[in-house]
C-alpha positions as CSV (number, residue, x, y, z in Angstrom):
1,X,5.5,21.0,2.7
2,X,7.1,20.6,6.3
3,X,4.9,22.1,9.8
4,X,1.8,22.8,8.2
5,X,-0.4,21.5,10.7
6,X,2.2,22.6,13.8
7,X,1.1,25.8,15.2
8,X,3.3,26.2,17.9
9,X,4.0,29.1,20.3
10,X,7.3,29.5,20.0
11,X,7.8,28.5,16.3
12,X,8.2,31.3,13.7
13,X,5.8,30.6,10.6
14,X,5.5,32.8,7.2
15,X,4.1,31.8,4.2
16,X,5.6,31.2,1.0
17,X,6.6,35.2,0.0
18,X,6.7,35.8,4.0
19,X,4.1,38.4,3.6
20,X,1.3,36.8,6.2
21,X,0.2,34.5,8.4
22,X,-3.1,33.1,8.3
23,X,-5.1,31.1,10.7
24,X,-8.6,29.7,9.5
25,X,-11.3,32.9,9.3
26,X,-8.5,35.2,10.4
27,X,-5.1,36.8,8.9
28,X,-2.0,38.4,10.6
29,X,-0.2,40.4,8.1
30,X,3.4,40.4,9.3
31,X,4.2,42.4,12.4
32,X,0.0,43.7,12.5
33,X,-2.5,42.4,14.6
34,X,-5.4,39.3,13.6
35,X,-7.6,41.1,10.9
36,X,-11.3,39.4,10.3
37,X,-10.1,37.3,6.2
38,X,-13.4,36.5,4.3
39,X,-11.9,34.4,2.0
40,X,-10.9,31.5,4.9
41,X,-13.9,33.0,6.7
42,X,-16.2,31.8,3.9
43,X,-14.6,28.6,3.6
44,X,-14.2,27.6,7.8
45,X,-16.3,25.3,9.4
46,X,-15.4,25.8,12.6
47,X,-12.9,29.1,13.6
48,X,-10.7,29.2,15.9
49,X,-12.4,28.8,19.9
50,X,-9.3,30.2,21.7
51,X,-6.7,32.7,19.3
52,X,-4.6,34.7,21.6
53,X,-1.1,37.0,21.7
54,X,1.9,35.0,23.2
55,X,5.1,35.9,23.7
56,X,6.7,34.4,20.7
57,X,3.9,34.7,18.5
58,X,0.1,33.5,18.1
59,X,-1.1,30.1,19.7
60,X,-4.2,28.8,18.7
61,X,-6.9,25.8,19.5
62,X,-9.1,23.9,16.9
63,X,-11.7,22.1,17.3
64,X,-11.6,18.3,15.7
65,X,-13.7,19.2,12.6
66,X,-11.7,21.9,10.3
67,X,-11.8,19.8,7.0
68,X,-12.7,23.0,4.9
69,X,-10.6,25.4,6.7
70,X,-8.0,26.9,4.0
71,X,-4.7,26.7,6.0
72,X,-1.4,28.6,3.8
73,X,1.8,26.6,3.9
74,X,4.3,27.5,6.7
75,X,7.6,26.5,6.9
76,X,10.0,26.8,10.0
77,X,13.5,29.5,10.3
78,X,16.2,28.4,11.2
79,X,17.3,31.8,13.0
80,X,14.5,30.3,15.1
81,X,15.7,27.0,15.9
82,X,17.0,27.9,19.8
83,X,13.4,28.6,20.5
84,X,11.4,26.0,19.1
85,X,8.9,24.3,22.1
86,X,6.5,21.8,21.8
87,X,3.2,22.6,21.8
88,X,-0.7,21.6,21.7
89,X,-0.2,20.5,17.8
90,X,-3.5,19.4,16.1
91,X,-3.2,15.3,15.5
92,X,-0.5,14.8,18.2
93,X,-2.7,12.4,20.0
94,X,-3.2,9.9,17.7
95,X,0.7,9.3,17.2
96,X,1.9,5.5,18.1
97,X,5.3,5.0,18.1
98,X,7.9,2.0,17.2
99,X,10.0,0.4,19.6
100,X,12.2,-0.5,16.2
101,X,11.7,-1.0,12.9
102,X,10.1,-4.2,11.2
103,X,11.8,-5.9,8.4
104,X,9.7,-7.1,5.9
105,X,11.2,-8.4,3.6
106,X,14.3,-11.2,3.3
107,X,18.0,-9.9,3.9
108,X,16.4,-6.3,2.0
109,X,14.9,-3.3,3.0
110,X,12.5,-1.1,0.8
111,X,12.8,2.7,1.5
112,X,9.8,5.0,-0.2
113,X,10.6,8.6,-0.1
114,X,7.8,11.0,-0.8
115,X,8.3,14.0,-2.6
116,X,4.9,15.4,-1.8
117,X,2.3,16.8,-4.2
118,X,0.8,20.8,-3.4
119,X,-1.7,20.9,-6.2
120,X,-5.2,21.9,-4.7
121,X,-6.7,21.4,-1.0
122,X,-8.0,17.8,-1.1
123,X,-4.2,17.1,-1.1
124,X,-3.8,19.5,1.6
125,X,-6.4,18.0,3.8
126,X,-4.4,14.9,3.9
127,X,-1.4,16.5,5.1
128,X,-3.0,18.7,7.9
129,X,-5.8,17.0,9.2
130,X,-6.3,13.4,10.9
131,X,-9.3,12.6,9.6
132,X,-8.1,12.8,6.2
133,X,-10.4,13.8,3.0
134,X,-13.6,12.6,1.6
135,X,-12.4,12.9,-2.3
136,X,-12.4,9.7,-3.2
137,X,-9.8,11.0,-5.8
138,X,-7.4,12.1,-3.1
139,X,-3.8,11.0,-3.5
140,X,-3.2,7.9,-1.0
141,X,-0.8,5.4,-0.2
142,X,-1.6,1.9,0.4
143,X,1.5,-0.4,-0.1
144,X,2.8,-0.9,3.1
145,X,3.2,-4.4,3.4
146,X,6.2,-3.9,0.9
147,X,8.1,-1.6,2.3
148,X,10.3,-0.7,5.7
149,X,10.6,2.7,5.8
150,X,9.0,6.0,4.7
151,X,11.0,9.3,4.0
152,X,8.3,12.2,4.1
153,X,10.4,14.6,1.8
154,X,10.2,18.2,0.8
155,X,12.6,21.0,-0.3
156,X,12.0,22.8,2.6
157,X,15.3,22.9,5.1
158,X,13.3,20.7,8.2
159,X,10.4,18.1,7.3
160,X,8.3,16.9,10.0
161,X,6.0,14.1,8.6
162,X,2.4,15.4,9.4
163,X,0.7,12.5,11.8
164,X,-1.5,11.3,9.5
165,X,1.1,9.5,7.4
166,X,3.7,8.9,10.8
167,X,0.2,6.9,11.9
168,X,-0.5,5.1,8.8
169,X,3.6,3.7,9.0
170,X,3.2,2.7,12.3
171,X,0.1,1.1,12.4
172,X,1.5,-1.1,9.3
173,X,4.8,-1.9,11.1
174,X,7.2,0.9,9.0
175,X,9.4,3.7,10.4
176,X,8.8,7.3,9.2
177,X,11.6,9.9,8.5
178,X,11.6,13.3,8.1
179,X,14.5,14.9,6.3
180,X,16.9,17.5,6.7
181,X,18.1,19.4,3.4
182,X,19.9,22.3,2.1
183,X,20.4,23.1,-1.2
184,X,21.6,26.3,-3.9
185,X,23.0,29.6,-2.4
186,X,20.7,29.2,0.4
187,X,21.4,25.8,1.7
188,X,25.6,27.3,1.5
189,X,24.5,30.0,4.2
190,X,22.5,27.6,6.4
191,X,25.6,25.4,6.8
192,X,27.8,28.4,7.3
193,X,25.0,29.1,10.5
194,X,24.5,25.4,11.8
195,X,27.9,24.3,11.2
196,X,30.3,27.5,12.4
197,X,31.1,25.2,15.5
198,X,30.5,22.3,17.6
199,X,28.0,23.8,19.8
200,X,26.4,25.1,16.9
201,X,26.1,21.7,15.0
202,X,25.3,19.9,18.3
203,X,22.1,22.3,19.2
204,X,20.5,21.8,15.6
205,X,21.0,18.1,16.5
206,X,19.6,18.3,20.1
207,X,16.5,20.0,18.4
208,X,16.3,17.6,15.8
209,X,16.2,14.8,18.2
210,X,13.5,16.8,20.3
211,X,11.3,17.2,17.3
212,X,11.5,13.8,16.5
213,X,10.8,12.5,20.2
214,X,7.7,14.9,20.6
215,X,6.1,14.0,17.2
216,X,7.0,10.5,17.5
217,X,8.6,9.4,14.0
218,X,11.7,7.6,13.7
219,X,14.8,9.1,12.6
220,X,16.4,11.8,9.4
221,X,16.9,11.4,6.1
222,X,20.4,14.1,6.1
223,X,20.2,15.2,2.5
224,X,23.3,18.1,1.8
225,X,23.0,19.7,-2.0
226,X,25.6,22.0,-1.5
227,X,29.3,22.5,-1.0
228,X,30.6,22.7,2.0
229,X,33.6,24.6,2.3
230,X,36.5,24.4,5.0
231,X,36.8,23.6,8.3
232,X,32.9,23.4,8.4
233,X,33.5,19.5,6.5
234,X,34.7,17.9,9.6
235,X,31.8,19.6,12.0
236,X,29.7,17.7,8.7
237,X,31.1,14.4,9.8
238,X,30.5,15.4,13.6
239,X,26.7,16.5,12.6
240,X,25.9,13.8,11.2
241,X,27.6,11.4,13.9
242,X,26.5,13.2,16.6
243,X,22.8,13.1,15.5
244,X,22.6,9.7,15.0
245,X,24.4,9.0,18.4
246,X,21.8,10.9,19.8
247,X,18.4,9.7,18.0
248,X,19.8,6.2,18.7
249,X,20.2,7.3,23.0
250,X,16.9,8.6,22.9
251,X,14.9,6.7,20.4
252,X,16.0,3.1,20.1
253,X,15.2,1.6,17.3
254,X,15.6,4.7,15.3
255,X,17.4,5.9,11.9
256,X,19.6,8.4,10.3
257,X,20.3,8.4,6.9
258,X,22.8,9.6,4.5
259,X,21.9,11.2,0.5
260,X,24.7,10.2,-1.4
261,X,26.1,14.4,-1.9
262,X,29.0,15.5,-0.2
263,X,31.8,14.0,-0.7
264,X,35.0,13.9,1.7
265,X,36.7,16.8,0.1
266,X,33.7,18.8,0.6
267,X,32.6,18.9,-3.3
268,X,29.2,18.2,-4.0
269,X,29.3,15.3,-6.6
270,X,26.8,12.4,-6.5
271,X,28.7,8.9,-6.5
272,X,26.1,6.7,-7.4
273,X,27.9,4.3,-5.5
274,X,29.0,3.9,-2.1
275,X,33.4,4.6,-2.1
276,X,35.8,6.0,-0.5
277,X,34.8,9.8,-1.6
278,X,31.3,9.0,1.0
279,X,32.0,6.4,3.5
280,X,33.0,8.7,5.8
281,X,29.4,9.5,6.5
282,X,28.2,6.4,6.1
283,X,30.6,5.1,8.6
284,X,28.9,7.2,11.2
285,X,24.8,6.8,10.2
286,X,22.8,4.0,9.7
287,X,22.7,3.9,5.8
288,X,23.0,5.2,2.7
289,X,20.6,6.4,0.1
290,X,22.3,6.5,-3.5
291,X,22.2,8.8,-6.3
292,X,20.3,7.5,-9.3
293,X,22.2,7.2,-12.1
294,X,24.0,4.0,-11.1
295,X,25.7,0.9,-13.3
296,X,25.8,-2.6,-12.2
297,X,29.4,-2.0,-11.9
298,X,28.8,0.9,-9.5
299,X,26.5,-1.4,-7.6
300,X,29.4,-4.1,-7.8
301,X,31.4,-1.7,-5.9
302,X,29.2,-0.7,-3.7
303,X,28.3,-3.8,-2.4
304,X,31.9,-5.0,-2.5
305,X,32.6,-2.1,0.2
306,X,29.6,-2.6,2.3
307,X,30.0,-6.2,2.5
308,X,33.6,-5.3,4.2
309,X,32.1,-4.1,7.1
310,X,28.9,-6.3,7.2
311,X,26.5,-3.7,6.1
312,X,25.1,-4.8,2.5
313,X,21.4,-4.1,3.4
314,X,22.7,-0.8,4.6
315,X,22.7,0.6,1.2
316,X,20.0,2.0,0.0
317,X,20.0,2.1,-4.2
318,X,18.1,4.9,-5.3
319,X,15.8,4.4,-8.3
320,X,13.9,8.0,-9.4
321,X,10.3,7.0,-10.3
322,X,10.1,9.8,-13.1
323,X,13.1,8.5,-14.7
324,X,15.7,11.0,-14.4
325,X,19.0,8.8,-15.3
326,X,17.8,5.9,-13.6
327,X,18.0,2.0,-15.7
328,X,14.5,1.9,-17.0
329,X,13.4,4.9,-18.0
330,X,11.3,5.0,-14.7
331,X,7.3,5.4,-14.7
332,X,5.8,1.8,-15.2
333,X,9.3,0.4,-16.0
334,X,10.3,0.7,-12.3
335,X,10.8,-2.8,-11.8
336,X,13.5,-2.6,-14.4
337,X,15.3,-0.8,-11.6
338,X,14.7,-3.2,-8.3
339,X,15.5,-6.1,-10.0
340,X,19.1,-5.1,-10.9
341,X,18.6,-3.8,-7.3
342,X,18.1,-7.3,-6.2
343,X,20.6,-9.2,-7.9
344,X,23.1,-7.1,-5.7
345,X,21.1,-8.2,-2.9
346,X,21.3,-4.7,-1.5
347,X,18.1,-2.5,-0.4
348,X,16.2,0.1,-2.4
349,X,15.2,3.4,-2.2
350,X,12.2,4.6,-4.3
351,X,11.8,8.2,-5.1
352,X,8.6,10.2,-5.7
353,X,6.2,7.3,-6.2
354,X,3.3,10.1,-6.5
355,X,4.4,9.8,-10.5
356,X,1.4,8.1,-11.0
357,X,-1.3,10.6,-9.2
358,X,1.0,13.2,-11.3
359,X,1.4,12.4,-14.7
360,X,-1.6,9.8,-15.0
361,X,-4.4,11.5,-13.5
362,X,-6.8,11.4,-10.5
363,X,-9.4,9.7,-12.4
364,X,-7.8,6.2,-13.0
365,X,-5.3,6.8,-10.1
366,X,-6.3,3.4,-8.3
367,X,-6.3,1.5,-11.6
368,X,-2.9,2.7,-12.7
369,X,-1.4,2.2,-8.9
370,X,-2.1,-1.1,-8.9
371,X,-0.2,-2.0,-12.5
């Protein structure tokens, strides 16, 4: 879910088992040389016109029409994250950015976070390639006159919205965030890595700031599903500070957000609220995006707090389109949701709208998205 399109020089890509890495009409088994691969052979419409050895790894150049060129998913290691360069990634052109983001709506902001679908390569095509996909039952978003922000969201550890949906945003006047996560026995060692010391904390952050600057989206969603044990809780706090000290130097305008996770004694235990166990990190970002399975009392709280320091709109109210806790029941009953969201007058974050395309099929997908 997160690079797929970004085949950099110096950025080390494995599929999902880390057997191979494959290029359209060609695959590199790991550690062996490019071998001729009739499956994405038979399936390329244009290969490769430049595919060469580098130093860190292969480089390669497409030309504009690869539509039908069957491209694995590739994720990024973060073992690798000292080395990663820019690059001549497919898209990168076409990228607007902006200056800072456009409220839309009165006194409230509307955050859309997409937990993207993987099921077949019409989906795929709109992820990797500008020029999008000629299924007319594609998945597709067209709603952005109602909202302020986009979170392009996966379970992999770094998300880079592909350009297609970063230009969609910005042509429409909405910010796009990537997101940062770590989750499970996995996400506990990567925060044992990135968070060991200062320095350590502060170069993920100067790379995350670089990655956002070169592909020209607008800030982090910082989304921790693990404990965090120690010492390594205050270098947390400075993480999370530090980043958004430095996305705001470089990128004006820009925004880091908080998941409601952590809490100040390290524990990972959702809130639903905003209190005293997760201000601390709120304190030092630009928001926070709640857990789902709030109250109105919760929400009381919450906006009691925020209101203390002027910040109300700053919240960010989670409501979980499939339903998973969330006032409602979810699905078409969503509006249940904002409209206690409302009443608190604090902003909204909606989670996997793709429910729709999911669970009531491609067919009828423009019919039901409009309900």
């Amino acid at each position: 879910m997160c690079l797929y399109q970004f085949l950099n020089d110096a950025i080390d890509f494995e599929d999902a088992n880390g057997d191979e890495i494959r290029y359209p009409g060609r695959v590199r088994k790991k550690g062996g040389d490019l071998q001729q691969d009739p499956v994405a052979a038979s399936t390329a419409k244009h290969k490769n016109t430049r595919c060469k050895n580098t130093k860190d790894g292969y480089s390669t150049r497409r030309k504009r029409d690869t539509r039908h060129v069957n491209i694995k998913h590739k994720r990024l290691h973060i073992n690798r994250r000292d080395q990663w360069a820019t690059g001549a990634d497919f898209g990168r052109p076409f990228l607007t950015q902006v200056a800072n983001g456009v409220v839309i709506l009165d006194y409230v902001r509307t955050t859309l976070s997409l937990l993207q679908l993987t099921r077949g390569l019409e989906e795929r095509t709109i992820v990797v390639f500008p020029q999008g996909s000629d299924d007319p039952t594609a998945y597709r978003f067209y709603h952005w006159q109602y909202i302020d922000m986009f979170i392009y969201f996966s379970h992999h550890f770094v998300t880079i919205p592909p350009s297609t949906w970063t230009n969609a945003a910005h042509r429409n006047g909405v910010q796009m965030l990537g997101t940062v996560i770590t989750e499970w026995q996995e996400g506990l060692q990567r925060c044992k890595t990135f968070l060991e010391s200062e320095s350590a904390y502060k170069a993920v952050g100067d790379k995350l700031v670089s990655i956002a600057t070169y592909y020209k989206f607008d800030g982090w969603l910082i989304n921790i599903e693990n404990p965090i044990q120690g010492e390594k809780l205050g270098n947390l706090h400075g993480f999370v500070k530090y980043l958004a000290e430095q996305m705001h130097d470089q990128l004006p305008g820009s925004t880091v957000l908080w998941y409601d996770s952590v809490i100040r004694t390290g524990e990972l235990k959702w809130q639903d609220a905003l209190n005293e166990k997760n201000k601390m990190f709120f304190d030092v970002c630009d928001g926070i995006f709640l857990n789902y399975n709030w109250n109105d009392e919760k929400l009381f709280n919450s906006l009691s707090m925020a209101k203390g320091v002027d910040r109300s709109i700053d919240v960010f109210v989670g409501i979980d389109v499939f339903g998973r806790g969330c006032l409602g029941g979810g699905g078409f009953n969503t509006i249940e949701a904002l409209q206690a969201i409302r009443r608190f007058n604090m902003s909204a974050a909606i989670f996997a709208q793709g429910w729709v395309y999911e669970n009531q099929g491609r067919e009828k997908f423009t019919e039901n998205e409009n309900k």
